[in-house]
N, C-alpha and C positions, 0 to 999 in steps of 0.2 A: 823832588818834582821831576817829572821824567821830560826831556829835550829830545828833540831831534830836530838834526842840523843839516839839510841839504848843503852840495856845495858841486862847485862844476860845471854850472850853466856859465852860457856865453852866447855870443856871437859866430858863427860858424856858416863857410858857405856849402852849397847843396853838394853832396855828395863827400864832405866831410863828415871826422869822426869828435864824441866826445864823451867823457865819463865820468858819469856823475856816483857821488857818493853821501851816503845818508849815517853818521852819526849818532848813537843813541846811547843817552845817558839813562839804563833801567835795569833793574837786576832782572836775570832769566833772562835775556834777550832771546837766547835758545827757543825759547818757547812760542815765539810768535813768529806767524806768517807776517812774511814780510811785501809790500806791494808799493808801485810806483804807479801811479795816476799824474795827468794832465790836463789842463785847462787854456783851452784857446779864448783868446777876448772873445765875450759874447754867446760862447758855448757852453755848457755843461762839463763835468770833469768826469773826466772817461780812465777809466781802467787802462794801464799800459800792460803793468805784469806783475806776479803773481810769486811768489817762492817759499816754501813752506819748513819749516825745520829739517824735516830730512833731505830739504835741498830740490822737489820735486817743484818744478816752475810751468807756468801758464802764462800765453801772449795773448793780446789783443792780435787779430788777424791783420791790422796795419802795420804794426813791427814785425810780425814774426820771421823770423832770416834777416832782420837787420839791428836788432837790439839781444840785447843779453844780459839777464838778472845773477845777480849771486850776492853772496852774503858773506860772512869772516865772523863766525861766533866769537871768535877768542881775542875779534876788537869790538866784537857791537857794532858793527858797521855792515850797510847793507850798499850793493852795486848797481847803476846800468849801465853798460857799455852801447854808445849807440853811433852804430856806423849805419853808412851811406844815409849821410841825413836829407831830409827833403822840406822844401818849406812848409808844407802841413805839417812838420813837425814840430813848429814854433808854438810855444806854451808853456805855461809855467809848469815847472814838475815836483809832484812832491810824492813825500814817502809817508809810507804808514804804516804801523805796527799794531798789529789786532788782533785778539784771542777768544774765545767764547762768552768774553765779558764785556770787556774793553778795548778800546783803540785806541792811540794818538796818532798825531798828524805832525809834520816838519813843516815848517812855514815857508815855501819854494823857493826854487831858483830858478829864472829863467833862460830859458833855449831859444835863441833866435838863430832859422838858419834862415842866411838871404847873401844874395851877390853882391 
């Protein structure tokens, strides 16, 4: 059965950093684009970023110059590095792992940034 296990989130105040990492129990990891999404109470769960096997990555234009995606085939584990936080960036984050067939989801972790 295939896991993935966010881990990372916390409390942080604005203009703080933190780094979250995503865990995956699947054979081929390699093979799948990997993505980090977010959900604010109340809102929809919006696209953060994007990173594809050979490493090519794509932001939402509110991160973009302050987060940063990567991946570590050789653990199955996927990255976001997320500086200069801001309090819209409070929301649970999670990761997902998707191919032309199928996706799983990690069950989040959240990010509160606040003073």
């Amino acid at each position: 059965q295939v896991q993935l296990v966010e881990s990372g989130g916390g409390l942080v105040q604005p203009g703080g950093s933190l780094k979250l990492s995503c865990a995956a129990s699947i054979t081929f990891f390699t093979y799948y684009i990997m993505g980090w999404y977010r959900q604010a109470p109340g809102k929809q769960r919006d696209l953060v970023a994007t990173i594809t096997p050979s490493g090519r990555t794509n932001y939402a234009d509110s991160v973009e110059g302050r987060f940063t995606i990567s991946r570590d085939n050789a653990k199955n584990t996927g990255y976001l590095q997320m500086n200069s936080l801001k309090p819209e960036d409070t929301a649970v984050y999670y990761c997902k792992l998707y191919g032309t067939k199928l996706e799983y989801w990690g069950q989040g972790t959240q990010v509160t940034v606040s003073s």
